[in-house]
C-alpha positions in Angstrom: 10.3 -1.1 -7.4 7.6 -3.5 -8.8 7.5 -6.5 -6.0 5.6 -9.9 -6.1 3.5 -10.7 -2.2 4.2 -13.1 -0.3 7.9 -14.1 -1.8 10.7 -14.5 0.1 13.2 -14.1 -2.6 11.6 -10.5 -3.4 11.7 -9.5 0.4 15.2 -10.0 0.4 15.8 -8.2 -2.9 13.9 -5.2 -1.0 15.9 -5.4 2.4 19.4 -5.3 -0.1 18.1 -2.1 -1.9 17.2 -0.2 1.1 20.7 -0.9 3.0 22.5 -0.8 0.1 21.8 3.2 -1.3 20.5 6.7 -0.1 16.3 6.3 0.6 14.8 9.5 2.2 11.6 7.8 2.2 10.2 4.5 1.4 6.5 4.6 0.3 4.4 1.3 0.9 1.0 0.3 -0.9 -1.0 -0.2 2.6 -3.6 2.5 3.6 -2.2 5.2 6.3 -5.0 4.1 8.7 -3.4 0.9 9.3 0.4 2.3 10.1 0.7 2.4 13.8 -0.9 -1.3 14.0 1.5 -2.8 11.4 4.5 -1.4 12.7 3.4 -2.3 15.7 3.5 -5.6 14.4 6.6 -5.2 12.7 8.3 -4.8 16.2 6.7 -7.9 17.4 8.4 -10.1 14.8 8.7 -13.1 14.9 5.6 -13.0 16.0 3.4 -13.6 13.2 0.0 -11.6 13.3 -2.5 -9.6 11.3 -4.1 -6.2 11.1 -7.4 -6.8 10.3 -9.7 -4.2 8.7 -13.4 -4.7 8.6 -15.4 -4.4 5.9 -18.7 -3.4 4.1 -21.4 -5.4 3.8 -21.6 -7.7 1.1 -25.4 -8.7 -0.7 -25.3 -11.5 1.3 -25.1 -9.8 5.1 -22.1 -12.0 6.0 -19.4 -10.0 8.1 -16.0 -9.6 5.7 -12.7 -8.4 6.3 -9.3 -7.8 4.2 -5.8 -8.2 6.5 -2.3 -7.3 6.4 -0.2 -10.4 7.4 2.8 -9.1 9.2 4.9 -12.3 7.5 9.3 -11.3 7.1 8.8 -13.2 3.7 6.3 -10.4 2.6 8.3 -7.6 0.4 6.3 -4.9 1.8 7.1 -6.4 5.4 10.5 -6.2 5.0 10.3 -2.8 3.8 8.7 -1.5 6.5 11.0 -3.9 8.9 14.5 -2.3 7.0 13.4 1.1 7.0 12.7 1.4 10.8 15.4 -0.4 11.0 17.7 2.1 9.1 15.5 5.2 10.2 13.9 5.8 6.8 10.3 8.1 7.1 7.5 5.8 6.1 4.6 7.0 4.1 1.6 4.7 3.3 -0.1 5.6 0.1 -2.9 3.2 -0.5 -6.4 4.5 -0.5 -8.8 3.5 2.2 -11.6 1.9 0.8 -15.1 -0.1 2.3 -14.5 -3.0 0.7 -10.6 -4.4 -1.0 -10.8 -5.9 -4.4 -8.1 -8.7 -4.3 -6.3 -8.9 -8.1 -6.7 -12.3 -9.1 -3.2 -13.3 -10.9 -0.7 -16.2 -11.2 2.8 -15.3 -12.7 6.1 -16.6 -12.5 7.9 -17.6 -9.4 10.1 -14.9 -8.1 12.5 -17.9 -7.2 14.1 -17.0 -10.6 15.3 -13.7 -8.8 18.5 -16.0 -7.5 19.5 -16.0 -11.3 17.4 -13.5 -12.8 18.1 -9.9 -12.4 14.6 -8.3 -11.0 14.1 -5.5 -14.2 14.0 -8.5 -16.4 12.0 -10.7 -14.5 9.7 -7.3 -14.2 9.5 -6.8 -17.9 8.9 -10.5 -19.3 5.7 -10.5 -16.7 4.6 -6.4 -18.0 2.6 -8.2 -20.8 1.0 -11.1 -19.1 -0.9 -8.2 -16.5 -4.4 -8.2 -16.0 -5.0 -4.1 -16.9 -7.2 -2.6 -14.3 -11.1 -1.8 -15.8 -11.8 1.8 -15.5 -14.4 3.4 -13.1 -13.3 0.5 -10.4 -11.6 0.3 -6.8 -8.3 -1.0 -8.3 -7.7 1.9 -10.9 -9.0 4.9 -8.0 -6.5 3.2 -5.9 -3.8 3.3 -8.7 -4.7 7.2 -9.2 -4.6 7.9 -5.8 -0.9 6.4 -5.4 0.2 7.8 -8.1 -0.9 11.3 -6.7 0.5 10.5 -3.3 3.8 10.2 -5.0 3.9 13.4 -6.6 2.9 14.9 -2.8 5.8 13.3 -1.1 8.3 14.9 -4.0 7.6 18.1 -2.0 9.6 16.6 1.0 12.0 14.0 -0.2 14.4 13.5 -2.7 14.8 9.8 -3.1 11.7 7.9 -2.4 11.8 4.2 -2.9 7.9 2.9 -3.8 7.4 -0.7 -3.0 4.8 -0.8 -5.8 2.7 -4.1 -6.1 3.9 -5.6 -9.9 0.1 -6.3 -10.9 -0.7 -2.1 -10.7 3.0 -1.4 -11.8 2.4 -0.5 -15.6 -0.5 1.4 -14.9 0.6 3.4 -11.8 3.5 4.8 -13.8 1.1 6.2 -16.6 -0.8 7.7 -14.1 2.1 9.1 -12.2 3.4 10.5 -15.3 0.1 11.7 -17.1 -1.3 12.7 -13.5 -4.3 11.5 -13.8 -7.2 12.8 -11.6 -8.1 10.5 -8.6 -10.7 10.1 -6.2 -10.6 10.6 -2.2 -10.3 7.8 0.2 -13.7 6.3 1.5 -15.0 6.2 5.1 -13.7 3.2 6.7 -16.7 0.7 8.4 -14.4 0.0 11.3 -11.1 0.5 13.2 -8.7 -2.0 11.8 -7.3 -4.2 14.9 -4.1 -6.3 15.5 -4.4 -9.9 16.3 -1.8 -12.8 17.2 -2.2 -15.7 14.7 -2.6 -19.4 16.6 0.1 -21.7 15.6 -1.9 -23.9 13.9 -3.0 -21.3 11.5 0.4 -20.5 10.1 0.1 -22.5 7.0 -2.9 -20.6 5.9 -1.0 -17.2 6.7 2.5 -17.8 5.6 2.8 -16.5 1.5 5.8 -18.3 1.5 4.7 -21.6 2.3 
């Protein structure tokens, strides 16, 4: 299921999917080394909070970090939320890397989901994509999905892949062609779960 971040419109879309047919497994583009502190997370709700993962080094010495926002108008989110929920097995399929490569990208407001069905608004964005470069973090990570899919075929049957829409092309062709991937890195640090202070929310919120 190609999904836009940080949309409530595609969160609900997800939520209605998952309740509404047989899912032995939903598979989520976050790292496995983050799952205990987002569902943790997840229970808090509505808390609003972050997992926050440390990063390498940049050139310039300054301490970085990526984050999972733990947001109900996230898709992923409301995955993750529906499937504990409905008792649906969980499997986190991104690829731990030192430093996250963000995919810079503006497309079309999934706000059209509430009179566009979501394979057409999925195909008229296919050819405005940014393709990933080759020998990069983005396309390893889209390999190593695409071969954590074809390991969770060995246990389930109906697996529902929350699959970010800017990787969505690509990860089916390497699904399909089984492309070779590379292992996950060695994290810096151990990712960590913090409250975010009220007058932060603007900056955390997608939706808004």
């Amino acid at each position: 299921l190609p999904i836009v971040h940080g949309s409530g419109d595609m969160a609900h879309t997800v939520r209605e999917i998952i309740v509404s047919r047989y899912i032995d497994c939903v598979c989520l583009p976050i790292p496995p080394s983050v799952q205990t502190l987002v569902e943790q997370g997840v229970e808090q709700l509505p808390v609003i909070s972050l997992v926050v993962l440390p990063e390498k080094e940049h050139d310039d010495d300054v301490p970085r970090c990526s984050y999972v926002p733990i947001d109900p108008c996230q898709p992923v989110i409301m995955g993750i939320r529906a499937a504990m929920a409905e008792g649906i097995p969980r499997a986190y399929v991104d690829r731990d890397v030192q430093r996250y490569a963000p995919v810079s990208w503006v497309g079309p407001d999934p706000y059209l989901l509430k009179s566009v069905p979501l394979g057409a608004f999925s195909a008229a964005t296919v050819p405005f994509l940014p393709p990933p470069e080759p020998q990069t973090s983005r396309w390893e990570r889209i390999c190593w999905m695409a071969f954590r899919l074809h390991e969770l075929e060995l246990d389930f049957h109906s697996i529902l892949f929350l699959c970010p829409l800017t990787d969505w092309p690509w990860l089916r062709q390497a699904y399909q062609e089984r492309m070779p991937y590379v292992a996950p890195e060695q994290r810096e640090g151990l990712p960590a779960w913090w409250k975010v202070e009220p007058a932060s929310l603007y900056f955390v919120l997608g939706e808004l």
